[in-house]
N, C-alpha and C positions, 0 to 999 in steps of 0.2 A: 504494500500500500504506500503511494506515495505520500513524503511527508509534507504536510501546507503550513505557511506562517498565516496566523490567525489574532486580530486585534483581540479583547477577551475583556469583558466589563462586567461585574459583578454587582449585585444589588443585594443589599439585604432585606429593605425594604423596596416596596413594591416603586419602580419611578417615580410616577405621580405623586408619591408623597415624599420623594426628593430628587431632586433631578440631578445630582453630584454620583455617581455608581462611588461605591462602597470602595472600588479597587480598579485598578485596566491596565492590561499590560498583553503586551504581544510574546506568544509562545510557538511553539511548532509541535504541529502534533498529528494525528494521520484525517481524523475529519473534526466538525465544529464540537461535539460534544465531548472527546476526548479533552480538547485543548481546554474546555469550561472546568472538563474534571479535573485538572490538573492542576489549571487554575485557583482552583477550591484546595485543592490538595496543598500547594506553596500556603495560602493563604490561612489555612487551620483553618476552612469553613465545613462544616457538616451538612450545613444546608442556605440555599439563598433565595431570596421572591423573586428573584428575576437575572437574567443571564444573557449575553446577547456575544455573540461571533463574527466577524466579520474577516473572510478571507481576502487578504491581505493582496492586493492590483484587482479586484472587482468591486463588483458594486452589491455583493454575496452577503446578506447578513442572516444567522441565524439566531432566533431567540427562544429563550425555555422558561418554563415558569415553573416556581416549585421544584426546583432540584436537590435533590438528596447524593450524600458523597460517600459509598462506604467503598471497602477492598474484600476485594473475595479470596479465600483458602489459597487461592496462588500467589498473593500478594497485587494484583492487577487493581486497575481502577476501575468500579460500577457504579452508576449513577442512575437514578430513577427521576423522572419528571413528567410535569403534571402535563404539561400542552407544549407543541413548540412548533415552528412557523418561519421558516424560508421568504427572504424577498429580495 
């Protein structure tokens, strides 16, 4: 899988009720949810209201809500979320 550079903005609260992301920082990773999880991972987050990806020379963003950050028995990164949405 090829790897992508991914801008990565994290919310803990939901936007609307701040408009400043909690964290953002560009990572490389193999698609947009990896690079949120990892993101989360650097950052000690367990969980965020909102999450947004933007692959890095497009106009690609993707966003999740309600993500959850845990590791599974192999040591790898899993994440659960509630909706997420491509534009």
């Amino acid at each position: 899988m090829p790897i992508n550079t991914y801008n990565v903005a994290l919310w803990r609260q939901l936007p609307r009720e701040t408009q400043l992301p909690y964290w953002a920082d560009n990572v490389q990773a193999s698609d947009p949810l990896q690079a949120v999880l990892f993101t989360m991972s650097t950052c000690q987050l367990e969980k965020v209201a909102h999450a947004a990806a933007h692959l890095v020379g497009t106009s690609e963003i993707t966003r999740y809500q309600d993500v959850e950050l845990y590791i599974d028995d192999e040591g790898n990164l899993k994440g659960g979320y509630l909706d997420d949405e491509t534009v």
